[in-house]
mmCIF file of the N, C-alpha and C atoms, coordinates in Angstrom:
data_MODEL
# 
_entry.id   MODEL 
# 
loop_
_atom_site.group_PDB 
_atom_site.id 
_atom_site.type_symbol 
_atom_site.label_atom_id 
_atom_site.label_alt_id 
_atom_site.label_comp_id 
_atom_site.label_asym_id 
_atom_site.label_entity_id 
_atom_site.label_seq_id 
_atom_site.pdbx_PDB_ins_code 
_atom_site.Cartn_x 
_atom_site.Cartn_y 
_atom_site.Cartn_z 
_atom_site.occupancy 
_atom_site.B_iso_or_equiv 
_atom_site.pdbx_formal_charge 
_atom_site.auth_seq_id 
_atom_site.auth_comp_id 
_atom_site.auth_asym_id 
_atom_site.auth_atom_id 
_atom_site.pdbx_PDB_model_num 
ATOM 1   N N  . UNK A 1 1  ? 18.327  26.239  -26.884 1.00 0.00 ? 1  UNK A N  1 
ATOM 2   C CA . UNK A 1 1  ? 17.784  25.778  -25.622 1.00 0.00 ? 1  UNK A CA 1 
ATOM 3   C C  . UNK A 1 1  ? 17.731  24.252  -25.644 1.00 0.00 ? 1  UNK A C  1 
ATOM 4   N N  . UNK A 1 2  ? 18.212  23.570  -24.275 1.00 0.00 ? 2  UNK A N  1 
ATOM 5   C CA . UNK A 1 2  ? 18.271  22.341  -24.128 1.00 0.00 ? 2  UNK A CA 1 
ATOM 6   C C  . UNK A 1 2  ? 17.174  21.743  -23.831 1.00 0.00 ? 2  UNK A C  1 
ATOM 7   N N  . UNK A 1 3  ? 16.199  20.792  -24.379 1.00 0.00 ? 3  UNK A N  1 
ATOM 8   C CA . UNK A 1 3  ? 15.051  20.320  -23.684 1.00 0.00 ? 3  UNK A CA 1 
ATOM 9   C C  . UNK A 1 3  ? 15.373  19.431  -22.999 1.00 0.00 ? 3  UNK A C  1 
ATOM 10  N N  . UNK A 1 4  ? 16.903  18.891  -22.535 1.00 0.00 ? 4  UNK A N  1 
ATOM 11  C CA . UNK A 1 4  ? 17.469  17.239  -21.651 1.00 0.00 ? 4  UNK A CA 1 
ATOM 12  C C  . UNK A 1 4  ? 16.168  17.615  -20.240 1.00 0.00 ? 4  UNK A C  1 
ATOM 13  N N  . UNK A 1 5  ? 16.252  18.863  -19.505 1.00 0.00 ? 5  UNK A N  1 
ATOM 14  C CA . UNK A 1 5  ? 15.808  19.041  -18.355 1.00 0.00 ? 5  UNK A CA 1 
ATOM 15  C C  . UNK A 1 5  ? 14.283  18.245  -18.394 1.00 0.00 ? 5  UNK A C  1 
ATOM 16  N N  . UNK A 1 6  ? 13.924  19.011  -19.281 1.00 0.00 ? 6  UNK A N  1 
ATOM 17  C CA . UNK A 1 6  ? 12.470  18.719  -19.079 1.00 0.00 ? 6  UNK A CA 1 
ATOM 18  C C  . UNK A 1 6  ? 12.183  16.712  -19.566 1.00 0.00 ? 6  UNK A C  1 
ATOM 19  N N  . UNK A 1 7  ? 12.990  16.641  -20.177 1.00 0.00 ? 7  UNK A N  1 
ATOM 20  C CA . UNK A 1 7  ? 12.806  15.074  -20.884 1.00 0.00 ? 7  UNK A CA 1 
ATOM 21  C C  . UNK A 1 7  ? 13.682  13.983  -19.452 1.00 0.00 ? 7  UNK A C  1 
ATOM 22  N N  . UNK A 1 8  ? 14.284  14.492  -18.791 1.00 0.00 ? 8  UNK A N  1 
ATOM 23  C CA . UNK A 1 8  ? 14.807  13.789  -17.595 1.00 0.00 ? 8  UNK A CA 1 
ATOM 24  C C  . UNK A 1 8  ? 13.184  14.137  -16.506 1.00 0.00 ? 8  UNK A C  1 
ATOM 25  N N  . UNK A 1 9  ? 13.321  15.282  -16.375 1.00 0.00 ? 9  UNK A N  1 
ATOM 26  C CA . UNK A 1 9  ? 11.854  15.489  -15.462 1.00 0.00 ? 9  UNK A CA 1 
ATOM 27  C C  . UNK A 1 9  ? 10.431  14.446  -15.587 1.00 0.00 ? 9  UNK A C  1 
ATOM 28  N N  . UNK A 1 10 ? 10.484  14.497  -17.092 1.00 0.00 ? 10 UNK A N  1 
ATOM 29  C CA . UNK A 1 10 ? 9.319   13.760  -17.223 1.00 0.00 ? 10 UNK A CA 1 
ATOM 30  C C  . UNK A 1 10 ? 9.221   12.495  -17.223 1.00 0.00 ? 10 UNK A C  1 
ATOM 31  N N  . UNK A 1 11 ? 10.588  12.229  -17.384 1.00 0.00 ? 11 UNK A N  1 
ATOM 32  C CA . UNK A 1 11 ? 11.377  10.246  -17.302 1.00 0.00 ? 11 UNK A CA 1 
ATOM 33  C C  . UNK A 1 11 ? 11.555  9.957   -15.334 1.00 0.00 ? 11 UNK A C  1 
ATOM 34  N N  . UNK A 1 12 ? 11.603  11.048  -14.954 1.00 0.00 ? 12 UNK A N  1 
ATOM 35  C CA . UNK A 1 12 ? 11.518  11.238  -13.197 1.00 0.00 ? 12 UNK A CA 1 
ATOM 36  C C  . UNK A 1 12 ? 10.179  10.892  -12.564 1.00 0.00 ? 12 UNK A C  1 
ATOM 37  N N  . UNK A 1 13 ? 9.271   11.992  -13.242 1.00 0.00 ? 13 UNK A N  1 
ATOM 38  C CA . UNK A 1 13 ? 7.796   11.805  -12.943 1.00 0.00 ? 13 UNK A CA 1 
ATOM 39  C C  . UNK A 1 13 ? 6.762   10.796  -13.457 1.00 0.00 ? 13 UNK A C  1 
ATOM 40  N N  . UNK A 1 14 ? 7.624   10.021  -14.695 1.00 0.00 ? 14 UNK A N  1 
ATOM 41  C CA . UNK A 1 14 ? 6.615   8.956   -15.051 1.00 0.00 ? 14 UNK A CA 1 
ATOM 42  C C  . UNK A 1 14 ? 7.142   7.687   -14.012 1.00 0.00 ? 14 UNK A C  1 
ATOM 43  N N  . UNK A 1 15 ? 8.225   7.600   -13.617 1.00 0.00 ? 15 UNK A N  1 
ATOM 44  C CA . UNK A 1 15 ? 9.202   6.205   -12.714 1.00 0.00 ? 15 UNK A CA 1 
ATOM 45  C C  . UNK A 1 15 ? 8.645   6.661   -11.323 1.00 0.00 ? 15 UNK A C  1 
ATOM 46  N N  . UNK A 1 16 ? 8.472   7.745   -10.986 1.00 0.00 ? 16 UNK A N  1 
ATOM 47  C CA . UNK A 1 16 ? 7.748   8.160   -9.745  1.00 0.00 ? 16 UNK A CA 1 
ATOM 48  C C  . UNK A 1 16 ? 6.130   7.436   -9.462  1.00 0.00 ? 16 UNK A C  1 
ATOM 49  N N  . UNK A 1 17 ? 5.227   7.748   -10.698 1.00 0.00 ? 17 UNK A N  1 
ATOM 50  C CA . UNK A 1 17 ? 3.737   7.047   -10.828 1.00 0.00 ? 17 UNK A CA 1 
ATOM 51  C C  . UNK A 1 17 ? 4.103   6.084   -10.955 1.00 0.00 ? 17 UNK A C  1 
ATOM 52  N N  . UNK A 1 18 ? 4.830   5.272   -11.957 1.00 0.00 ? 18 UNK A N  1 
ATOM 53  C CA . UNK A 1 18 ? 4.821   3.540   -11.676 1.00 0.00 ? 18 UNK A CA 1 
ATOM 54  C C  . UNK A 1 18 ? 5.209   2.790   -10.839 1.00 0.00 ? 18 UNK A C  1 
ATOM 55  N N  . UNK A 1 19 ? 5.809   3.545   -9.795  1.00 0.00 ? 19 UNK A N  1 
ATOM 56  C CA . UNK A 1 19 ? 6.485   2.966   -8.668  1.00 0.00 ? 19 UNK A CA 1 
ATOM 57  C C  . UNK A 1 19 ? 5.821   2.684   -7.300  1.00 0.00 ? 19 UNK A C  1 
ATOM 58  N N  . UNK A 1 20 ? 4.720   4.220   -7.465  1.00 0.00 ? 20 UNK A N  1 
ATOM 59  C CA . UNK A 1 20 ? 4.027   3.805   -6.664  1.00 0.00 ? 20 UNK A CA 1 
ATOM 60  C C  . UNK A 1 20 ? 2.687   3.549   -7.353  1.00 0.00 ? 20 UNK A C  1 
ATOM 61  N N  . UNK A 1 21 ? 2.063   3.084   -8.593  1.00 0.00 ? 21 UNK A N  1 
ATOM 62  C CA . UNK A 1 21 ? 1.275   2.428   -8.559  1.00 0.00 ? 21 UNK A CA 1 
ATOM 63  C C  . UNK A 1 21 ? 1.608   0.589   -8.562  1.00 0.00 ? 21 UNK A C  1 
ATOM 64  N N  . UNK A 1 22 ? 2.842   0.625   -8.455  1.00 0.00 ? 22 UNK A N  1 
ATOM 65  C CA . UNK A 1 22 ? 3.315   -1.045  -8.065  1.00 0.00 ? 22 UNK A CA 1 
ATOM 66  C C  . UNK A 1 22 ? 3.313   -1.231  -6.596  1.00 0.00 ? 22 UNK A C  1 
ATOM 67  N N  . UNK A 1 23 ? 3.648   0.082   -5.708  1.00 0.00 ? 23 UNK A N  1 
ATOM 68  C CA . UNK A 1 23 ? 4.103   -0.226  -4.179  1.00 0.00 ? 23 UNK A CA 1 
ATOM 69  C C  . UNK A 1 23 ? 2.186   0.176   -3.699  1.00 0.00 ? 23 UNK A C  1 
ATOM 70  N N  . UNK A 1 24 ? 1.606   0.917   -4.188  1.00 0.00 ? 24 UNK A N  1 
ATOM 71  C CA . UNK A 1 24 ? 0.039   1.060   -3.594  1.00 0.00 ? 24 UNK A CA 1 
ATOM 72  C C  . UNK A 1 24 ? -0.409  -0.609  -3.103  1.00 0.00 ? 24 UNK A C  1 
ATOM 73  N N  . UNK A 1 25 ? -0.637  -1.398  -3.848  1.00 0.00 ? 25 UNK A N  1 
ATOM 74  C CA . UNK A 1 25 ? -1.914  -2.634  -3.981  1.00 0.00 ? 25 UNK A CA 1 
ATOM 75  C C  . UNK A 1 25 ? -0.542  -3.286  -2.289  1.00 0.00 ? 25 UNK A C  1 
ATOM 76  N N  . UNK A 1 26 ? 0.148   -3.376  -2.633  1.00 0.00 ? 26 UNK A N  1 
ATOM 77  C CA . UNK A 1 26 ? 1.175   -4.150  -1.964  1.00 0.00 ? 26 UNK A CA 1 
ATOM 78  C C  . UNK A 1 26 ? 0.612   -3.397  -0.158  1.00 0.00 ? 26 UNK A C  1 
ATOM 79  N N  . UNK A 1 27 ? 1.035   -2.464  0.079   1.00 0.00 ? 27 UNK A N  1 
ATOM 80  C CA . UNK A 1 27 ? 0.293   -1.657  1.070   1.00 0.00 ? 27 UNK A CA 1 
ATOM 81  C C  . UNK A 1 27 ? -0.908  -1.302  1.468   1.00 0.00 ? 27 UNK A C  1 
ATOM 82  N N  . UNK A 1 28 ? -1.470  -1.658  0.709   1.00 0.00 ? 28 UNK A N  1 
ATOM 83  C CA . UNK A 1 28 ? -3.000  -2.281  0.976   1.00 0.00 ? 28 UNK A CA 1 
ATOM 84  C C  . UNK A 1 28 ? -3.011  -3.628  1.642   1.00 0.00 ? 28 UNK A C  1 
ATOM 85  N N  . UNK A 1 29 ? -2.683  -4.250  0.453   1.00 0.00 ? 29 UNK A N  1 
ATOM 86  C CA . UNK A 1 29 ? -3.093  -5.847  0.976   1.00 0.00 ? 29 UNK A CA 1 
ATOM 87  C C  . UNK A 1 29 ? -2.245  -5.945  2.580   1.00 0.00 ? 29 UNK A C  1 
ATOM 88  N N  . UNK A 1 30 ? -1.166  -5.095  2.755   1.00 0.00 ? 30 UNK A N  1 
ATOM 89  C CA . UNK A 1 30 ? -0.643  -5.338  4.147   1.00 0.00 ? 30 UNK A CA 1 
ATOM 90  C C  . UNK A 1 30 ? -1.373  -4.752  5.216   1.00 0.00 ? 30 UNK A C  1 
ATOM 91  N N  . UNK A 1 31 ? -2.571  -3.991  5.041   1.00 0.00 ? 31 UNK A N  1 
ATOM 92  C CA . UNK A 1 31 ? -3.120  -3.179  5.905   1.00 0.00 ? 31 UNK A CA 1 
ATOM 93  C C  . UNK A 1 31 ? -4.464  -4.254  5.985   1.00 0.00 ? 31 UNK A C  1 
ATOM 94  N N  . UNK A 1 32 ? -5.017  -4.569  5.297   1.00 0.00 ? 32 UNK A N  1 
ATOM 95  C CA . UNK A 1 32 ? -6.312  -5.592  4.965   1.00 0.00 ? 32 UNK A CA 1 
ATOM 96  C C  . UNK A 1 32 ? -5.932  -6.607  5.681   1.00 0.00 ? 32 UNK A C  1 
ATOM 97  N N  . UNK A 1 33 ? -4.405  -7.340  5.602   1.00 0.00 ? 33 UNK A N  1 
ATOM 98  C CA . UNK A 1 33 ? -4.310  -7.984  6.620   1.00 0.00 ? 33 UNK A CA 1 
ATOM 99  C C  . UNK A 1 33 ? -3.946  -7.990  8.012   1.00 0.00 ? 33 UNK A C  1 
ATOM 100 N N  . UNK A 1 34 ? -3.871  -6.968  8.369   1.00 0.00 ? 34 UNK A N  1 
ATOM 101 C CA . UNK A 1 34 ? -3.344  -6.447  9.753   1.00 0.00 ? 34 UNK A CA 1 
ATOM 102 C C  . UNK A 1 34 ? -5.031  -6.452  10.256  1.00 0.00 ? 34 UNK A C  1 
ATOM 103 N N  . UNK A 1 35 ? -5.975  -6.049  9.457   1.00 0.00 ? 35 UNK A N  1 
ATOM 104 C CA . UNK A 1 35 ? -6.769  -5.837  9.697   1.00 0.00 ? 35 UNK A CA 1 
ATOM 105 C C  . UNK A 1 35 ? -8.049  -7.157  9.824   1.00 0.00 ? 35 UNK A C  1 
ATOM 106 N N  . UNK A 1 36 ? -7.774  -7.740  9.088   1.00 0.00 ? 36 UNK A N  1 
ATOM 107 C CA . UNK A 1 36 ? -8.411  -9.311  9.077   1.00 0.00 ? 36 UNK A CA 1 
ATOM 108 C C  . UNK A 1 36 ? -8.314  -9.938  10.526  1.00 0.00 ? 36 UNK A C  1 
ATOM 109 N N  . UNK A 1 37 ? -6.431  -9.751  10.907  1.00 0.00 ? 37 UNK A N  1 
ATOM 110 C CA . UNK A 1 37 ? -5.695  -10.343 12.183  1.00 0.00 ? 37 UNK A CA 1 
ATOM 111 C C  . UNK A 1 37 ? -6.722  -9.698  13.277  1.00 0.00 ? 37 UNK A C  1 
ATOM 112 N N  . UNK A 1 38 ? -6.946  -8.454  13.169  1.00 0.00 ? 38 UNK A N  1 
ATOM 113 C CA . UNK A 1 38 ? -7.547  -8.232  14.483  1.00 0.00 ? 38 UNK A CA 1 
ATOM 114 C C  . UNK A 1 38 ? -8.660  -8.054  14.830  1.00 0.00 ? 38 UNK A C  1 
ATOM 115 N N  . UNK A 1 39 ? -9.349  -8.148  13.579  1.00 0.00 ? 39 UNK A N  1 
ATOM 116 C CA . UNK A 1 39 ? -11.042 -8.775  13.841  1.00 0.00 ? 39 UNK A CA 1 
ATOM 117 C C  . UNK A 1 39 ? -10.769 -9.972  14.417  1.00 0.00 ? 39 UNK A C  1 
ATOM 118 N N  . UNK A 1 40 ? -9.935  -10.879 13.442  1.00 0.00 ? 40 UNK A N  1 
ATOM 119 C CA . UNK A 1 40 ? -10.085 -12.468 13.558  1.00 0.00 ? 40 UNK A CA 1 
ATOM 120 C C  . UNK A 1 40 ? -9.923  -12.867 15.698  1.00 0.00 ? 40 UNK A C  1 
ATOM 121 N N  . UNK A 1 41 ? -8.355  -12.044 15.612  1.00 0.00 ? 41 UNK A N  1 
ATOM 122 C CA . UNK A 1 41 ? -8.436  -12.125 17.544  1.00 0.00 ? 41 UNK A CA 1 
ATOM 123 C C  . UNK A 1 41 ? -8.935  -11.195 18.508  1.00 0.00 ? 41 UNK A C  1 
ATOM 124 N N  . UNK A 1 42 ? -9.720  -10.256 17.716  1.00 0.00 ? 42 UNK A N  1 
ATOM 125 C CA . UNK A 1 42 ? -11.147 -9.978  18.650  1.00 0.00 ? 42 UNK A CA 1 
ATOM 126 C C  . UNK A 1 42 ? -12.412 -10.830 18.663  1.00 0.00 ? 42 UNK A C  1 
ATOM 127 N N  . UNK A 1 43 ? -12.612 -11.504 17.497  1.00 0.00 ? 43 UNK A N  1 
ATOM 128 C CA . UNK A 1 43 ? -13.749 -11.949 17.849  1.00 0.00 ? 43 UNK A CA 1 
ATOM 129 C C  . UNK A 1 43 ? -13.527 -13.434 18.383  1.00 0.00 ? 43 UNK A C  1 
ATOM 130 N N  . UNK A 1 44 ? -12.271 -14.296 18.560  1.00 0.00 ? 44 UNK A N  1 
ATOM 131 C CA . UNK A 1 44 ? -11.889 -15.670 19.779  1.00 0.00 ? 44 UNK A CA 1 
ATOM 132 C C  . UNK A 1 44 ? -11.739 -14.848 20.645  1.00 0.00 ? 44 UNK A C  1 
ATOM 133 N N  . UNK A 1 45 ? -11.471 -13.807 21.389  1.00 0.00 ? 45 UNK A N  1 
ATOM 134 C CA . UNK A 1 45 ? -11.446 -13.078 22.568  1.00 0.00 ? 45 UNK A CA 1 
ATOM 135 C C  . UNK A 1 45 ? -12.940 -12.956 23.111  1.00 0.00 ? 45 UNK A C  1 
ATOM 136 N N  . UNK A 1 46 ? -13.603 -12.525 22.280  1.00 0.00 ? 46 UNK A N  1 
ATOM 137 C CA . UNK A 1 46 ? -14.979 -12.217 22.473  1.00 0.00 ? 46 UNK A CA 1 
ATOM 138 C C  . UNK A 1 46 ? -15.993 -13.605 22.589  1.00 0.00 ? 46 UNK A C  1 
ATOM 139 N N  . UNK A 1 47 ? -15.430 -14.880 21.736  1.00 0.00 ? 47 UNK A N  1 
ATOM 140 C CA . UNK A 1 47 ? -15.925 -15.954 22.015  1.00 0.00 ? 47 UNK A CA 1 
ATOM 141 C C  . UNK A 1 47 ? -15.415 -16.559 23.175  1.00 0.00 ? 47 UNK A C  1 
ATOM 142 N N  . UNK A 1 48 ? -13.866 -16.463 23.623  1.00 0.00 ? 48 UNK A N  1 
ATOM 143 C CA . UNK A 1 48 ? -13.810 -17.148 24.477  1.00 0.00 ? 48 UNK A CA 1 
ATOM 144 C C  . UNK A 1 48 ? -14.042 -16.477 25.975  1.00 0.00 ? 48 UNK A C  1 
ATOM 145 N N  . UNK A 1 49 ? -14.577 -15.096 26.072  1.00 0.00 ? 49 UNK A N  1 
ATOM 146 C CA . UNK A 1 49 ? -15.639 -14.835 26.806  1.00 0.00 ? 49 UNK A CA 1 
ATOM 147 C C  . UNK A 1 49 ? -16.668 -14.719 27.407  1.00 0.00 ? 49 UNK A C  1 
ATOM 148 N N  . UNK A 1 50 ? -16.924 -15.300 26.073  1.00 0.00 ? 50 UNK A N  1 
ATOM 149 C CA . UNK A 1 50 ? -18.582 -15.417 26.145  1.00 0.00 ? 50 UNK A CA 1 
ATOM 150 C C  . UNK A 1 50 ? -19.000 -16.831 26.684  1.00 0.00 ? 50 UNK A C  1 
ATOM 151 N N  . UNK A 1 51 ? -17.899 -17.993 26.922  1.00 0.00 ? 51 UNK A N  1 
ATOM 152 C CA . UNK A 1 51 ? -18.281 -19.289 27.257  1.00 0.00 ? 51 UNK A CA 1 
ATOM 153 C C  . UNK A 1 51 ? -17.907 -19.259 28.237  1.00 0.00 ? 51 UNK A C  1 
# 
């Protein structure tokens, strides 16, 4: 019996977790800032309402 399968599988599934624990933080920080953006131009919307 060949163990290649299982030793490719597990060389699959470890490049799978590091890939996306490199692409996670990256997709965050792009959402944090999408999110910064639209507090930041709600609240000059909301100031320049308010004057």
């Amino acid at each position: 019996m060949s163990h290649t399968p299982f030793i490719v599988g597990s060389y699959l599934i470890a490049l799978v977790l590091l890939g996306w624990c490199a692409l996670a933080p990256v997709l965050q920080s792009n959402k944090l800032k999408r999110f910064i953006l639209s507090r930041q131009l709600f609240t000059e919307e909301k100031d320049a309402s308010d004057s």
